[in-house]
Structure formats: structure tokens, C-alpha cells
C-alpha positions as CSV (number, residue, x, y, z in Angstrom):
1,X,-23.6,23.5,-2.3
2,X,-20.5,22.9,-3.9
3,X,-19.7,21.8,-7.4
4,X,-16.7,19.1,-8.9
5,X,-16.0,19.6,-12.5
6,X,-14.6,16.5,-14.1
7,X,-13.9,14.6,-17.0
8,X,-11.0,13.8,-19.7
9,X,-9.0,16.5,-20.8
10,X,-10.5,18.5,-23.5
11,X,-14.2,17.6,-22.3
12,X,-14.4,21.4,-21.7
13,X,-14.1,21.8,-17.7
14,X,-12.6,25.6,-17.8
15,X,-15.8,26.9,-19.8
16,X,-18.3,24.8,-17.7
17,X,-16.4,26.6,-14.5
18,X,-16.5,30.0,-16.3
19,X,-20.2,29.3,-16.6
20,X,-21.2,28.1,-13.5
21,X,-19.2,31.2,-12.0
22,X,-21.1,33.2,-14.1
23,X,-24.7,31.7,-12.8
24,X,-23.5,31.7,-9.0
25,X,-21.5,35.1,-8.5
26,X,-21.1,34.7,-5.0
27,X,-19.1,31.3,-5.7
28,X,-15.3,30.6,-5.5
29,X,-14.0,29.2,-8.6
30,X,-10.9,27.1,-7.9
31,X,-9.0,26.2,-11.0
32,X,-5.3,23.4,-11.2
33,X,-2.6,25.2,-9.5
34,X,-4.8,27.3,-7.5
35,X,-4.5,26.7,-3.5
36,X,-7.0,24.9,-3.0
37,X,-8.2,23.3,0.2
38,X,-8.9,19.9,-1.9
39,X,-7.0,19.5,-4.6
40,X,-2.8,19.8,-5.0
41,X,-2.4,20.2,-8.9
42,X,0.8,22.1,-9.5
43,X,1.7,22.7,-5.9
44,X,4.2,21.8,-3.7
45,X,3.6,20.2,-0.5
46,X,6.7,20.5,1.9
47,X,7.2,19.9,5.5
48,X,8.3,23.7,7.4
49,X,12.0,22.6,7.4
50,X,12.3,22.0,3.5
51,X,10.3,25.4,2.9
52,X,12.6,27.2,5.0
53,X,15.4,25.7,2.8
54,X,13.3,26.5,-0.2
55,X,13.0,30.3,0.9
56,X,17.0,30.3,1.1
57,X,17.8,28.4,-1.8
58,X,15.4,31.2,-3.8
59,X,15.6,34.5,-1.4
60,X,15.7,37.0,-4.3
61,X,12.2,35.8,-5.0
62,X,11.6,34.5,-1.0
63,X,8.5,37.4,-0.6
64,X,7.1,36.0,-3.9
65,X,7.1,32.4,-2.6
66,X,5.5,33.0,0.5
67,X,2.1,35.3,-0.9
68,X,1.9,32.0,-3.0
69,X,2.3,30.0,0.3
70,X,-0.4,28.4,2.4
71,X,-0.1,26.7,6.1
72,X,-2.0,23.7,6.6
73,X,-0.9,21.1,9.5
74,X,2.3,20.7,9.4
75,X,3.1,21.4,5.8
76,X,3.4,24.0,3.8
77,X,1.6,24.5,0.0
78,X,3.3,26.9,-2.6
79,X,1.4,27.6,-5.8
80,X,4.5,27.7,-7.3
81,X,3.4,27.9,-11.2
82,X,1.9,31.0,-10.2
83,X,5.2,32.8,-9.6
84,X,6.5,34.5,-12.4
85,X,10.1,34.6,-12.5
86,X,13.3,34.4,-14.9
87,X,15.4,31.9,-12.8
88,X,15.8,28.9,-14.5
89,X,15.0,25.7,-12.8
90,X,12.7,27.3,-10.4
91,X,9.2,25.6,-11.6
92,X,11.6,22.5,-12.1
93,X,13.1,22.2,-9.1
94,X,9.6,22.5,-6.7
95,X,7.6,20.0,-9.3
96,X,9.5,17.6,-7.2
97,X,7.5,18.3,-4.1
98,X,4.1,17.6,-6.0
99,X,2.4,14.7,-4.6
100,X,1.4,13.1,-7.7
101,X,3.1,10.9,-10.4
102,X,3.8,8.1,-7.6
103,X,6.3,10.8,-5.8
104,X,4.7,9.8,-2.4
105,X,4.6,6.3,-1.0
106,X,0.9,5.5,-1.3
107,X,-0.1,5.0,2.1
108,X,0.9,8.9,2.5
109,X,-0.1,10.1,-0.8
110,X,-3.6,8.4,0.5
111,X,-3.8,10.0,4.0
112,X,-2.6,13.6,2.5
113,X,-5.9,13.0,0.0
114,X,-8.1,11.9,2.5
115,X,-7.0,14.4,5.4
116,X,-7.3,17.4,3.2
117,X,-11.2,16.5,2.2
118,X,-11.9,15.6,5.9
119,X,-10.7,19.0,7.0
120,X,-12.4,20.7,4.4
121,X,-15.4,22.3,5.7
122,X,-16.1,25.6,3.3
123,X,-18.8,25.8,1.2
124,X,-20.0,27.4,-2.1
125,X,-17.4,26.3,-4.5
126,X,-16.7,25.6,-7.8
127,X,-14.0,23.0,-7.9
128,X,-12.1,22.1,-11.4
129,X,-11.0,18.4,-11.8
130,X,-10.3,18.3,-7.9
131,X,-11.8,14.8,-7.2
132,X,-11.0,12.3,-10.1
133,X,-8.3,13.9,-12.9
134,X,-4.8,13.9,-11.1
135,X,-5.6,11.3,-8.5
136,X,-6.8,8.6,-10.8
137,X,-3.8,9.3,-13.4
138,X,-1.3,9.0,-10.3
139,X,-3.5,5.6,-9.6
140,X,-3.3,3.9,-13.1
141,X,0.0,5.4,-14.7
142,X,2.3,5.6,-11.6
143,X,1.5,2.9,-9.5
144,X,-0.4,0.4,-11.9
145,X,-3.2,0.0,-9.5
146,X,-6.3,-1.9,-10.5
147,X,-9.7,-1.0,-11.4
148,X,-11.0,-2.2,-8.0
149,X,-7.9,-1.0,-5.9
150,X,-9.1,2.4,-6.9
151,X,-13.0,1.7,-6.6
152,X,-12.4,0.8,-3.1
153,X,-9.8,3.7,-2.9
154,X,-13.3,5.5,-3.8
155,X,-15.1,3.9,-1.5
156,X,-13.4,5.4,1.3
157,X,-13.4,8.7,0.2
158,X,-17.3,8.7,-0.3
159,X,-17.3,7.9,3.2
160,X,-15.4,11.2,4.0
161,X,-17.4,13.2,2.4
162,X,-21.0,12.1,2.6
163,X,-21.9,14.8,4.9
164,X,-20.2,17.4,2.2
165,X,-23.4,19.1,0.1
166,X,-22.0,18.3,-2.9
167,X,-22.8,18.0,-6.8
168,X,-20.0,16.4,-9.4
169,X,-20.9,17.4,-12.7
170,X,-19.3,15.3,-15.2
171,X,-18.5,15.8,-18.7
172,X,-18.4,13.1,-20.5
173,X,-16.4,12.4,-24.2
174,X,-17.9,10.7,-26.9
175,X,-15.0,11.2,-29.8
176,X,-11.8,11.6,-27.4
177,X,-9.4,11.8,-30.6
178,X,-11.6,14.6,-31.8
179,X,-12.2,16.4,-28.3
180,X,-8.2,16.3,-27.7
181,X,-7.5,17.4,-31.9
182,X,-8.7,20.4,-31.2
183,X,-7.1,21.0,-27.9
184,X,-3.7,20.2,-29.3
185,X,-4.9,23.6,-31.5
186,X,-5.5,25.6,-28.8
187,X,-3.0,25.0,-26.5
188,X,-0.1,25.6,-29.7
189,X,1.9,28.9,-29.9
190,X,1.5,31.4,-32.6
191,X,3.0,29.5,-35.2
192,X,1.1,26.4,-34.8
193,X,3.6,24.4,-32.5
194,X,2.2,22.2,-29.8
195,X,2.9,23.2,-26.2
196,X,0.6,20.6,-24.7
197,X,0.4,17.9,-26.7
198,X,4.2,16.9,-27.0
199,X,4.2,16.8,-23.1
200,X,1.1,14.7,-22.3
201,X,2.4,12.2,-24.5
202,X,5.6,11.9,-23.2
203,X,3.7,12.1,-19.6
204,X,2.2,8.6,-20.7
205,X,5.2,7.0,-22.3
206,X,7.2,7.9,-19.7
207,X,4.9,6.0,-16.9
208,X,5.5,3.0,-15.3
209,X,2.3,2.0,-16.8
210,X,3.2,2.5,-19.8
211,X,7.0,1.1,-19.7
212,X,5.1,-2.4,-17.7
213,X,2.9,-3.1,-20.5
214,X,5.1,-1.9,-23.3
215,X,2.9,0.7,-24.7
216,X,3.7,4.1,-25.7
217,X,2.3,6.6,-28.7
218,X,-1.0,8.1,-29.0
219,X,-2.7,5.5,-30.1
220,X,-2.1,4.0,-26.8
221,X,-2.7,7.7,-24.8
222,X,-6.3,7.7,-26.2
223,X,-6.8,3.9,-25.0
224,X,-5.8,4.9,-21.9
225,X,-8.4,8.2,-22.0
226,X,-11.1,5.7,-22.6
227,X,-10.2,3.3,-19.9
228,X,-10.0,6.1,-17.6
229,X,-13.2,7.9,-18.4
230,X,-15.1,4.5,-18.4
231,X,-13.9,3.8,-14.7
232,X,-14.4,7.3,-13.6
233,X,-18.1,7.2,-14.8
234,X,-18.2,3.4,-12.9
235,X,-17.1,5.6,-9.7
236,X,-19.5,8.2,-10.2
237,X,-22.2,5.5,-10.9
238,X,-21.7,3.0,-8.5
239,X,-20.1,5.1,-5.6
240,X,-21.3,9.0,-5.7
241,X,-24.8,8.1,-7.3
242,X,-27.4,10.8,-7.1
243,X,-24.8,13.6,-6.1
244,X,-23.8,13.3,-9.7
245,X,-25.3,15.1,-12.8
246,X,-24.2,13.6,-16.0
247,X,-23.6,15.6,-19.0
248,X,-22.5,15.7,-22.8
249,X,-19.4,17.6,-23.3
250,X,-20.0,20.6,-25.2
251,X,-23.3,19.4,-25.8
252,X,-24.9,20.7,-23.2
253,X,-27.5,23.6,-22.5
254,X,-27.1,25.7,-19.4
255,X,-31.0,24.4,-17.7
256,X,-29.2,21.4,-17.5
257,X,-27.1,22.2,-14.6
């Protein structure tokens, strides 16, 4: 068995992993910006010759780079915001190479998904946000794609992995404006400033989403949150069916999964 955790940001996917990790020991938790052999959250994804330039460009740090560096295919994948280092630009300049935030052409951005879950073939793990968070966003914000473009987007990728023992557990929001409040909290510094907050808002206003429909603020953000989590719940219902188990964020007991 393997497990998906998803739902909206805030809905409390780092504890439910920390829990599940804690019921199956012999598990692999796999958390954004991990390598992971689904899911390319904070990683880059270059072809040999640009991570040879890459390795150059930063060879005070080039050892560093490659234990964060994985071979897959033809590409390369650096976990690059889990090198620690003092030269500036450094995260900057590889966010670049992410595949998400309509970076790739979507005919490759959609074989890179769908090759990576086809050629997956491990088992027991515990997977956080790998199946709906960042490719849905990518979907709706960066290339203003349809509810139905990405249900059929869906479609395919059920078809992928029907074989794959698999259970998505999703946590779903009921007060999104109270779920993210106290987020915004606990992702501040030490003084109370928001780290998190400021960003993901300016993540949405910045969007060709946004900027199309001439939306921006948070009112808007949480509208968005809602749209999102009701089509991801449509997916889950109508496409992944009895491999899902539904739950209430935080309001959950632990016989329930």
C-alpha cells in the first residue's frame, strides 16, 4: 500500500504524514522538496548538459549539489532547497528549472507527470500533496485550463496508475479563511511577521489567472482555495472512487485511517 496526502494548504497534511509514519514504521515518508519518484515540488529537472553547467556555474558548492542529485532518464533532479548555502541567488537561479508555474510547454510538463508515475513501481509510501496540490495550481493559475481539461487530464492519469495499490487520503476544509489564519501564525518569524503569507498571495496575483480575470487580493486567493478543493474532491469522486478515504481536517480520529 501506498498513501497520497492531499488537500488545501493548511488542511493539516504534515501532521496526518507524521501520523501515518508513526502507525506504519517501516514506511517512507516523502515530504515537498524531497526527491521523490512522483512528485517534483521544489526540484529542478535539467537535462545532463545544463546540470553540468549548473555544477560549474556553482563548483564551490558542486559536491553539495550532486548528494542532492538524482538520475532519472535523461534528466537530472536536484533537491536544491535542501542545500544550505550563503551564495546569493543560488535557490533563485535553479527555481527556474522547476516544472511547475506554466515553465514547461504543457504537452511536456504532461508527459514528465505521467512518465514519472508510470515508472514508479515502489511501494510502501507515504506521499505528501504529490498527486493534486502543485499540478492542479500549475493547471488553473498558469495555464487557465478548465475544469474538464483537468478532469480529463485526470482521467488519464487514473489510467496510469490503476494497477498502483494505492489509498489518497484527503483532507478536506470547511472554514478555509480560518484553516489558512492560523497558518499565516505559524509560518511568521519570531516577531510576528509573515513569511508565508505575503508570498502565496503574491503567487496568485502574480498568475496569469489572476491578471486574465482581473482578480488579485485575498479575498480572491480564498475563492480560488474553494474552487480548487471543490474540483479536487470532483476528481477524487468521480475518477479515483473507492481508493479514496475522505476526511475532516483536524477533525479526525486516528481509527479513521
Amino acid at each position: 500500500m501506498n498513501y497520497f496526502v492531499e488537500g488545501l494548504q493548511g488542511s493539516g497534511k504534515s501532521t496526518l504524514v507524521n501520523r501515518l509514519s508513526e502507525k506504519n514504521q517501516d514506511y517512507k515518508a516523502i515530504c515537498e522538496g524531497e526527491y521523490s519518484p512522483v512528485e517534483l515540488a521544489w526540484c529542478a529537472y535539467v537535462n545532463k548538459e545544463t546540470y553540468e553547467e549548473i555544477l560549474k556555474k556553482y563548483n564551490d558548492i558542486s559536491d553539495e549539489i550532486k548528494e542532492k542529485s538524482f538520475k532519472e532518464d535523461d534528466h537530472m533532479i536536484i533537491c536544491y532547497t535542501k542545500i544550505l548555502t550563503d551564495i546569493v541567488g543560488f535557490h533563485k537561479d535553479l527555481e527556474q528549472y522547476e516544472i511547475y508555474n506554466g515553465r514547461q510547454e504543457f504537452e511536456a510538463f504532461k508527459d514528465i507527470v505521467f512518465r514519472r508515475f508510470r515508472n514508479w513501481d515502489g511501494d510502501k509510501y507515504i506521499f505528501e500533496c504529490s498527486i493534486f496540490q502543485n499540478i492542479v495550481e500549475d493547471m488553473i493559475l498558469y495555464r487557465n485550463m478548465s475544469d474538464q481539461e483537468i478532469i480529463d487530464f485526470y482521467k488519464e492519469l487514473a489510467d496510469i496508475i490503476k494497477d498502483k495499490d494505492l489509498r489518497i487520503i484527503y483532507l478536506k476544509t470547511e472554514n478555509i479563511s480560518e484553516s489558512i489564519g492560523v497558518i499565516r501564525k505559524e509560518r511568521s518569524d519570531e516577531h510576528g511577521n509573515e513569511m508565508w503569507f505575503p508570498l502565496m498571495t503574491q503567487y496568485f496575483d502574480e498568475s496569469p489567472y489572476a491578471k486574465s480575470n482581473g482578480v488579485s487580493g485575498v479575498e480572491e486567493l480564498f475563492k480560488h482555495f474553494a474552487h480548487r478543493q471543490e474540483l479536487e474532491l470532483r476528481i477524487c469522486r468521480e475518477i479515483f472512487g473507492d481508493k479514496v478515504t475522505l476526511l475532516e481536517s483536524k477533525g479526525y480520529s486516528d481509527d479513521e485511517f
